[in-house]
N, C-alpha and C positions, 0 to 999 in steps of 0.2 A: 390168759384170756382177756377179752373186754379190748378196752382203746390203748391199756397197754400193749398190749400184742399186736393191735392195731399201727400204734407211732411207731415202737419198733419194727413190724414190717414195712412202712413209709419212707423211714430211715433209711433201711434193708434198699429199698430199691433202689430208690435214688442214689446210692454207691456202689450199688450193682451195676448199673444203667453208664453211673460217668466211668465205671472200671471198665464195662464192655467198649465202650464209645471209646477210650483211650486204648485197649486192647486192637479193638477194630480198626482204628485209625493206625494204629503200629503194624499190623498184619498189612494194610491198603497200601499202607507209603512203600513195605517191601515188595508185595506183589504185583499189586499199579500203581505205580508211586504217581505223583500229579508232575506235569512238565514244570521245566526248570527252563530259565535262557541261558543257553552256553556263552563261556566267556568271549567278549566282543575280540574277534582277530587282532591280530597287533600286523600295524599300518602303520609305521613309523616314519613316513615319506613326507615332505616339507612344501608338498607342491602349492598348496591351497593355503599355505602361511605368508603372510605379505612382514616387510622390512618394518617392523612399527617403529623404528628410531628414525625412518622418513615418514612425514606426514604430506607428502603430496597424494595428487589425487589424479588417476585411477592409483590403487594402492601400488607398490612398488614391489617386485617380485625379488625374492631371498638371489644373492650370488650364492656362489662356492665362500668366501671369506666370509660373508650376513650368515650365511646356512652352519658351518659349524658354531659360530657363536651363539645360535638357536640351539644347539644340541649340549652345547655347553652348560645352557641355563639350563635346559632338560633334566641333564645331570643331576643339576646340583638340588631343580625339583627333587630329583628322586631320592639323594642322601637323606634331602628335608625327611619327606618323607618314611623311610625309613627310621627315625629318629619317635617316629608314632605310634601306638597297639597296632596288633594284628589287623584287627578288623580298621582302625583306622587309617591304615598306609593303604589298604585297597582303595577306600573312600579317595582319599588324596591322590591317586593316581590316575584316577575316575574325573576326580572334579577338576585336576589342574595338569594334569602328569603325562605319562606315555599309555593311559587308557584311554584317556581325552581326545589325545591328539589321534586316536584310533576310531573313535567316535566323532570324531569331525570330520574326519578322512572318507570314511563311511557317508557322512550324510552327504558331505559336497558332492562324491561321485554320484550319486542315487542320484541328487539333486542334476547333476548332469547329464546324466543318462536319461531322466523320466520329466524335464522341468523343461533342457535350456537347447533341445533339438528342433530350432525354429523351422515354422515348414511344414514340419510331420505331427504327428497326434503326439509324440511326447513333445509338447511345448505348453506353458501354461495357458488357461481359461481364461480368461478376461470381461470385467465388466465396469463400467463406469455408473451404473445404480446402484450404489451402495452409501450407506449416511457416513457423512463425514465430519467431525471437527479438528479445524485446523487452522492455524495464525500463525505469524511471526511477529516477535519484537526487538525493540535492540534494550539495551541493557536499564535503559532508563526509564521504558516503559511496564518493560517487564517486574522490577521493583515499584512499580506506583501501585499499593496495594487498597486506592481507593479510586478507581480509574472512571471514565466518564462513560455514559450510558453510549456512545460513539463508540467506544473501545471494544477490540475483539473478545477481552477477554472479560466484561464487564458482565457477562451473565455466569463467570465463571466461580461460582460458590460454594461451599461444602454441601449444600440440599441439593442443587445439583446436579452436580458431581456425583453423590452415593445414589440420587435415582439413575441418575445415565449407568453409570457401572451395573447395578441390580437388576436395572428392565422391568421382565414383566416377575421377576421376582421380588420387586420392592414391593408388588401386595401385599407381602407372608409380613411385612412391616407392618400390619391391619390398616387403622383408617389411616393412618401419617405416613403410610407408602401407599396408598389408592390414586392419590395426584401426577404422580409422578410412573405411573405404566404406562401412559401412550404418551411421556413427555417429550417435547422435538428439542431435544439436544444438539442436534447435529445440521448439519442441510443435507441434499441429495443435489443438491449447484454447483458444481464442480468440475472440473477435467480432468482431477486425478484419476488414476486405473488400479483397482483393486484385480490381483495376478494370485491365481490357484493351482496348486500343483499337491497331487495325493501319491505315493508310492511305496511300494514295499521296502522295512528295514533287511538290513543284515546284521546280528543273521534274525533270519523269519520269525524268529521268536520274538521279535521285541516288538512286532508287529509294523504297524504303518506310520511313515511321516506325512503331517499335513503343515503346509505352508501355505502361509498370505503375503502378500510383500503387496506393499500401496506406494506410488510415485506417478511419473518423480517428481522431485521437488529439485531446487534450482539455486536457491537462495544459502552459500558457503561463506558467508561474510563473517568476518571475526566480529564478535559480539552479538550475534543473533540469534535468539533464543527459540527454537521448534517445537510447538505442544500440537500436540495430535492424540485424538480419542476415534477410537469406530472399534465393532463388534467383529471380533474375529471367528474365524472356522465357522458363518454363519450356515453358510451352503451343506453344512458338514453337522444341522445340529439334530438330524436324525439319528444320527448314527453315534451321538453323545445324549440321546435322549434317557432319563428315566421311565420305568428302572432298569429297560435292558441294558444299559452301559454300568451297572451295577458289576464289578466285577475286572472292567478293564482296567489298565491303570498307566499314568504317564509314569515313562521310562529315563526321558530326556525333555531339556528345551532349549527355545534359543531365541532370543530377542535381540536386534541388531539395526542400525544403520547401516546401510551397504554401499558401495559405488556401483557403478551401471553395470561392471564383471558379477556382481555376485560376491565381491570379497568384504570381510568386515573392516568399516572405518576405526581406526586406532585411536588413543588419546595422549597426545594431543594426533590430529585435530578436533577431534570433535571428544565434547564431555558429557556422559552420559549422567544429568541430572537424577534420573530416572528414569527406567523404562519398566513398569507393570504392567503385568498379564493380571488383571483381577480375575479368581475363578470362584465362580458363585455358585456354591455347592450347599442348598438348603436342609442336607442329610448331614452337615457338618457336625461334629461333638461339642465346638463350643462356636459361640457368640460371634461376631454376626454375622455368623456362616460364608464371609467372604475376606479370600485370604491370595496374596501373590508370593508366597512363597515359594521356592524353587522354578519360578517360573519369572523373571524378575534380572536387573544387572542397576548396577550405578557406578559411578566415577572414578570409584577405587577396588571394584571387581575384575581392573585388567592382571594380568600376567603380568612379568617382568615387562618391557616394552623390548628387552634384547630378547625374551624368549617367546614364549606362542603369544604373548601381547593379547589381543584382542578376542582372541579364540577361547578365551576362559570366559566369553560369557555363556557359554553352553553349558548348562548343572545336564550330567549325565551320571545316573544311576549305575552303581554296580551293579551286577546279575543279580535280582533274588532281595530286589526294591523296587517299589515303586507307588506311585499316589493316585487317589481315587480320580477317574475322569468327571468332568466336571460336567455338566449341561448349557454353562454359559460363559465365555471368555471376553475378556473386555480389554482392548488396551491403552492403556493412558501411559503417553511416552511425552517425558519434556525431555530436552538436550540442546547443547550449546556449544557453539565453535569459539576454540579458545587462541585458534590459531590463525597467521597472516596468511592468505590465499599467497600461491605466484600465477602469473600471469597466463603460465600457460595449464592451470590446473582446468580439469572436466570437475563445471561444477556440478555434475547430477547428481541423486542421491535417492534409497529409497528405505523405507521403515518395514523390515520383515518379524515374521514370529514364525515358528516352527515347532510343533507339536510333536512328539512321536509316545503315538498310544497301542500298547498291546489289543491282541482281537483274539486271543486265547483266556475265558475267564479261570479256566482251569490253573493257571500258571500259579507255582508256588511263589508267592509274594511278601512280604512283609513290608507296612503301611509304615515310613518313616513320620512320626511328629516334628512338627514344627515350633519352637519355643524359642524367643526372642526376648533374654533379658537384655536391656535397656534402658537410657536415661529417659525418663518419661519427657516426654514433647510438649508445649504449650497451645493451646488454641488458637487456632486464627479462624478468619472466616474466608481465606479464598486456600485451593490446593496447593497453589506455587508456595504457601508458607510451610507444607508438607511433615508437621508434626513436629517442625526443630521448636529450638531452646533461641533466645537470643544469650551471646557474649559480649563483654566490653572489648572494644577495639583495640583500644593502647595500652591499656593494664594486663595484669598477670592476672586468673580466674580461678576458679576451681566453683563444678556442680557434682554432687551426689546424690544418690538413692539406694532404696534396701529394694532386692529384687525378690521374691518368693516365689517359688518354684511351683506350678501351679500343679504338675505332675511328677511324678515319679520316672525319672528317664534316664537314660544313657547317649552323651552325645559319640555320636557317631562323625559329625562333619561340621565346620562351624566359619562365617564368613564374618568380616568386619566390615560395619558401614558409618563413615564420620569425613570429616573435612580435614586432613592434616593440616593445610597453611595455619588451621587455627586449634589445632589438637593439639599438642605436646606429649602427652603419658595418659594411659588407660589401665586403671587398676580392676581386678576382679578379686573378689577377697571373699573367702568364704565366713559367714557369720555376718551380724547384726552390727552396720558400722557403728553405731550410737552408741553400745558398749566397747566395740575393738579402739575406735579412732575417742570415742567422746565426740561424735558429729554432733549436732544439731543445739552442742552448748557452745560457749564465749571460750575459743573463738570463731567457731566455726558454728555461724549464723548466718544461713541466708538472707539474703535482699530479696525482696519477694512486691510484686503490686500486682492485686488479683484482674482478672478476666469480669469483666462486667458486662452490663446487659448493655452499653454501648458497643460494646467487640463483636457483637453477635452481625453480622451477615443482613443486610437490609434484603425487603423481597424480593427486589430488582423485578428482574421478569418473570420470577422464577414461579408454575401452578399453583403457589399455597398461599403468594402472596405474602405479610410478613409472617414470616415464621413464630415470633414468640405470641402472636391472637391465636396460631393454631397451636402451640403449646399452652393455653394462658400461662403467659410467664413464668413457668416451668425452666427453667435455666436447664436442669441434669435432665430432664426429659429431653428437650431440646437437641442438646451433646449425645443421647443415647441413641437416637433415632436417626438424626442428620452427618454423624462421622461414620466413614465406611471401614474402618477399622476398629477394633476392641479400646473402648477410650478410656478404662481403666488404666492404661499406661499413657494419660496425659493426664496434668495438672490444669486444673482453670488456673492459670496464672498467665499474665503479660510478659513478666522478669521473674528469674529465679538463676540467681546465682549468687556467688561471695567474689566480689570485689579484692584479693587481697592487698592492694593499697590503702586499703580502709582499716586494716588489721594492721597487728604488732608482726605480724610473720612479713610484712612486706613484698615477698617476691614470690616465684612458683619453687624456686629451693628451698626456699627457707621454709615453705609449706610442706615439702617432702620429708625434710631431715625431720621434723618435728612427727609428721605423721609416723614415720618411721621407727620415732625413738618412742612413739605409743604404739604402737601394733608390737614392737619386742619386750614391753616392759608389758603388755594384754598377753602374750603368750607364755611368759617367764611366770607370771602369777598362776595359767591353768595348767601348766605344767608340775607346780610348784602343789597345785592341792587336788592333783590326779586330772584334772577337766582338758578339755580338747585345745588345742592351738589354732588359730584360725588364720589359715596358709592362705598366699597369693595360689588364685587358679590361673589366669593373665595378668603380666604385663608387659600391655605394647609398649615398649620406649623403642629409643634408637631410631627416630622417623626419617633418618636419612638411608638409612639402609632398605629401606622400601621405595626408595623414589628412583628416578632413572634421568639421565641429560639428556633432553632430546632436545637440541639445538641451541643449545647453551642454556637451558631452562631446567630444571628437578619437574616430573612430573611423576603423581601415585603411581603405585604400581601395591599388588595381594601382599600384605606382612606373612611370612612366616612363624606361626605361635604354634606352642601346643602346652594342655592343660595340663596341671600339677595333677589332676585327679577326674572323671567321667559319670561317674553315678550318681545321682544323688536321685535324695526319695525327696517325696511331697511335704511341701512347706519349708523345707530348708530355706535359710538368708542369702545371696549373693550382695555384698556392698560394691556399689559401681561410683568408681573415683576419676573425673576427668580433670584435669589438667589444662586448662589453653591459655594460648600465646600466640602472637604474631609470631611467624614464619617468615618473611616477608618472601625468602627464596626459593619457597615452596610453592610448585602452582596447585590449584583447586579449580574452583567452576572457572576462574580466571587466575590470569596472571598480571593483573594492573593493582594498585590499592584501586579497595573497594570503595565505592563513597555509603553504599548503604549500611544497614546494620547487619550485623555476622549471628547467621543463625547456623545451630550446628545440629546433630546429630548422633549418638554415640549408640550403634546397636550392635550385638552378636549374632547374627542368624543362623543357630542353630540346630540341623539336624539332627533328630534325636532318636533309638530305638524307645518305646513306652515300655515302661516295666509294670505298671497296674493292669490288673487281668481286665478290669472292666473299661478301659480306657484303649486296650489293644481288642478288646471287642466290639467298640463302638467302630472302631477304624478298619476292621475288618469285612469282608464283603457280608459276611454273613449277619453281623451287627449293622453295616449300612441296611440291606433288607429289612430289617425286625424297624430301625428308625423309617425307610420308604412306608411300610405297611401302616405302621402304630401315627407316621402322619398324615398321611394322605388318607388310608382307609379307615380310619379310628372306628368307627361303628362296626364296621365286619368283625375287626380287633373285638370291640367292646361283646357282639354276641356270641364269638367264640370263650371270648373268656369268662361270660356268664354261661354260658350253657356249661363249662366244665364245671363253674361253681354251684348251679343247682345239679348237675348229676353227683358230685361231691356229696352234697347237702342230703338228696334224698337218700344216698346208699345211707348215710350217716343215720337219718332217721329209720330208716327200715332194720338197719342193725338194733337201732334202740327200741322201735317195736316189738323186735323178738326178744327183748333183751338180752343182746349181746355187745352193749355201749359198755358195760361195766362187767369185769371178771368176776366167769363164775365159780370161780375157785383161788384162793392165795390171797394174800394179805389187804388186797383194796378191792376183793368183794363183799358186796353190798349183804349176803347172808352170809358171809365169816361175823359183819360186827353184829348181824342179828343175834347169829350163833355166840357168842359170846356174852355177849347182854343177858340170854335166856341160862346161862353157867349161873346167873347171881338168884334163879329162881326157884322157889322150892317147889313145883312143879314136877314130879319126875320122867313126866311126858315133854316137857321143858328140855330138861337134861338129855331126857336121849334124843332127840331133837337136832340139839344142838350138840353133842358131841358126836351125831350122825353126819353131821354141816362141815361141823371143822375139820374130819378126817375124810373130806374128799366128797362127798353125796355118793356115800356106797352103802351099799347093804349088807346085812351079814353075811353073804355070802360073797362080799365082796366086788359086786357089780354096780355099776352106776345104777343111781337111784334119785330117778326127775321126780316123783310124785311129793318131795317135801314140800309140804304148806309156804307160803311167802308169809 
């Protein structure tokens, strides 16, 4: 009786309730189970593949000889492949393989059929009002990272930058994003033509592809570097609006340079600096709610250049994946031609993006995480310094960091993004380097000169004016507001790295063997007292086996890796060991020496299933909602969840005015310890009382008996 009887019926429900809801949901999935997208058709046809070992332009169409040697790399994709988990060889045949190329197949025909039938109503939409930023420079402008108020790119800053991307979401930023909602980034002065085209996927279940492609542009000069920013699927952003689009989810994407056909530019010639889809998703689980994950390509995301080449910039989801649609898309694309025009090349060109988002919210889905351990990036104040690290030129290097796993996940799929001409070897080592290697003591001491408040970003043109009056001198306030990426993975620092010419190790071998003969002598001592070994999960070496000759040149092309091990929980170590060196016969963003300084990049991107219940909740439609309601409508939130707390409260008191807050019978009733007390009494109206109390409040004849005195 009482609140015990009480808690444990409380109990009682609430694993009633999750056993039924689990019961029920097992009954629903057999009898109406929720749709599923059937596996994408296999379309193994080479029509829509262009020769990427030639770099002319319109792209060059596969022969009979060029076309089996595409099927060849195919192949050998696919042994890769198989060499991976279950669930990993589908991912990889999805993202690089003969699903890809089924999914490329797919979209180009749609693409033909609903886009490129000039004349008729399936040809695209067109308009020339839409904002645009856009310049070119050649190489020596492009590194002038303090350029003249003349200069195109001299309003180009990290405040910005993260208003243009954000919009009119940079309010949610409170008063240090208020300046920057109706800021004019872009112009509407222009003659380029923004081209729209919407159609149904195959199959129907994956729902709709939307495309923008902007041109053309003209300018194929070797050394010219293309930044372009404007707001994509604008036209389109009813139909991404919150919270109805709660529930649909991108399937696929695709960001591209293309020639005047519609085909993707390859590398060489052209080098994809970056091209981001920022998607500004304010219902996000963490910080700061804007992320271009799977929506995204850079340099060294092509294919083999003998096998589908350029067509691996397409991230396309297996069946039974996929990511929350966003409400805002934004794209910031730099890139750069690394290669000598010929004379008779077309130089047009145009910047496309391609969405395909489901319109079934019922479809059974699961919300891939995105987790990107990484050498943390240094600051700068314009984008084109894009979160790298600076290295020494001529000397042998090595940078490190301990990565922390900020959730509990399983990778599922995982890309590489770095510069090889200046890469050499990529270690991932599970555990805390500082113990495995002995980082951070002699010898292995970074060089380091901090970020100071002269590196900060002057206010140019930019609504706030100088920046640190509106932070008072706030440096980490400053970094937290004005970087449009999570800046806990950068350092304030200017330099961070170790010189090895400075050291007794001398060279990048001598730095290896020595690391080496510490990580076996770290694992012989935890072996040695029962404790764990701390295994390589990657290492990239061998960087010739990832590059390709295309015209007497080595250019990137995706490594082949795969992990010692996939799970890990929350707060585990990952130590990341890079390695660099001149290359010199390796190309990157170019192939000339560089005159400027070599800034690099060492990332893994990621895809991961979440294993914590409340982090695959968040990501889930249903946890997006409960975050839609709990921000936008907090007071509705707030009265519902008091009105439950005062009906709570009053049943509580209403029990306790009848007295039945406390048991009226057994051991933590209030008249058992009466009853007991009145045992020590010489009262014999006492006694029977109370041994009337403690055998239950019955009478002699055995029947409940309320009239006992309190």
């Amino acid at each position: 009786g009482g609140w015990p009887r009480y808690a444990l019926l409380c109990v009682s429900a609430v694993v009633g309730i999750k056993v039924a809801v689990e019961l029920s949901s097992g009954v629903a999935s057999v009898v109406a189970p929720r749709p599923k997208i059937p596996p994408q058709e296999r379309d193994l046809s080479l029509k829509y593949i262009r020769d990427y070992k030639d770099p002319r332009a319109p792209a060059v169409a596969l022969t009979p000889e060029t076309e089996e040697r595409v099927r060849h790399e195919l192949l050998k994709t696919s042994v890769y492949c198989a060499t991976l988990s279950a669930e990993q060889q589908v991912w990889c045949e999805h993202m690089i393989g003969r699903d890809l190329l089924s999914g490329y197949n797919a979209y180009r025909n749609g693409r033909a059929a609903h886009c490129e039938q000039e004349g008729t109503e399936n040809w695209w939409t067109e308009t020339t009002n839409f904002q645009l930023k856009y310049y070119v420079l050649d190489e020596d402008a492009y590194y002038n990272f303090t350029p003249s108020p003349t200069a195109p790119n001299y309003d180009v800053t990290w405040p910005t930058f993260s208003g243009a991307i954000r919009g009119p979401w940079n309010a949610e930023l409170g008063e240090h994003g208020l300046p920057y909602v109706d800021y004019q980034w872009g112009t509407y002065d222009h003659d380029y033509r923004l081209q729209s085209c919407k159609f149904e996927a195959t199959p129907r279940e994956r729902g709709h592809w939307y495309v923008n492609r902007v041109g053309p542009f003209s300018n194929r000069d070797k050394g010219s570097w293309h930044f372009i920013w404007f707001h994509a699927f604008a036209q389109w952003e009813d139909e991404f609006r919150l919270p109805e689009a709660i529930g649909r989810a991108m399937t696929a994407s695709l960001v591209s340079f293309n020639d005047k056909d519609g085909n993707i530019i390859g590398y060489p010639p052209l080098h994809m600096h970056h091209f981001h889809m920022f998607q500004v998703n304010p219902l996000a689980p963490f910080w700061p709610h804007t992320v271009f994950t799977d929506f995204e390509t850079h340099g060294d995301d092509s294919c083999s250049q003998e096998g589908l080449g350029a067509a691996c910039y397409m991230k396309f989801f297996p069946p039974g994946f996929g990511s929350q649609v966003v409400p805002r898309y934004f794209v910031d694309a730099l890139a750069n031609f690394v290669a000598d025009n010929h004379p008779e090349d077309d130089q047009e060109f145009w910047v496309e993006v391609s969405l395909l988002a489901t319109d079934d919210k019922r479809l059974d889905l699961e919300r891939p995480l995105p987790v990107l351990p990484m050498m943390p990036g240094l600051h700068g104040h314009m984008p084109a310094l894009a979160g790298t690290y600076v290295v020494p030129k001529h000397t042998d290097s090595l940078v490190w960091c301990t990565y922390e796993l900020p959730f509990s996940v399983e990778f599922l799929w995982w890309k590489w993004h770095t510069h090889y001409y200046y890469t050499n070897e990529i270690w991932f080592v599970e555990g805390d380097g500082t113990e495995i290697f002995g980082l951070d003591r002699d010898p292995y001491i970074l060089h380091t000169t901090p970020w100071t408040r002269a590196d900060v970003a002057d206010g140019r043109r930019d609504p706030t004016g100088d920046p640190m009056k509106e932070f008072d001198g706030n440096l980490d306030e400053y970094i937290q507001f004005r970087f449009p990426i999570p800046t806990e993975w950068e350092f304030p620092y200017n330099e961070r790295f170790l010189d090895l010419a400075t050291t007794p190790l001398q060279t990048m071998e001598g730095a290896k063997e020595d690391l080496l003969e510490r990580h076996r002598a770290y694992n012989a001592k935890q072996l040695a007292s029962g404790g764990k070994p701390a295994d390589f999960i990657f290492r990239v070496g061998d960087i010739e086996q990832f590059h390709s000759d295309v015209g007497g040149r080595m250019w990137t092309h995706r490594p082949h890796t795969k992990p010692s091990k996939s799970v890990f929980h929350k707060g585990d170590k990952i130590t990341i060991i890079a390695f660099h060196r001149n290359t010199p016969y390796l190309c990157g963003d170019t192939c000339e020496t560089s005159k400027q300084p070599i800034r690099q990049h060492i990332i893994n991107v990621m895809t991961c299933r979440p294993l914590d219940a409340d982090m695959k909740f968040a990501l889930s439609s249903a946890g997006t909602q409960l975050v839609y309601y709990t921000k936008y409508y907090p007071m509705t939130c707030f009265l519902l969840l008091a009105t439950l707390i005062a009906s709570l409260a009053y049943l509580a008191y209403s029990l306790y005015a009848l007295g039945k807050c406390a048991p009226t019978a057994g051991p933590f009733s209030r008249n058992q310890y009466k009853a007991y007390a009145k045992l020590e009494s010489d009262d014999p109206d006492d006694l029977e009382l109370s041994t009337k109390a403690i055998n239950g409040h019955r009478d002699i004849n055995g029947h409940r008996d309320f009239n006992i005195p309190k």
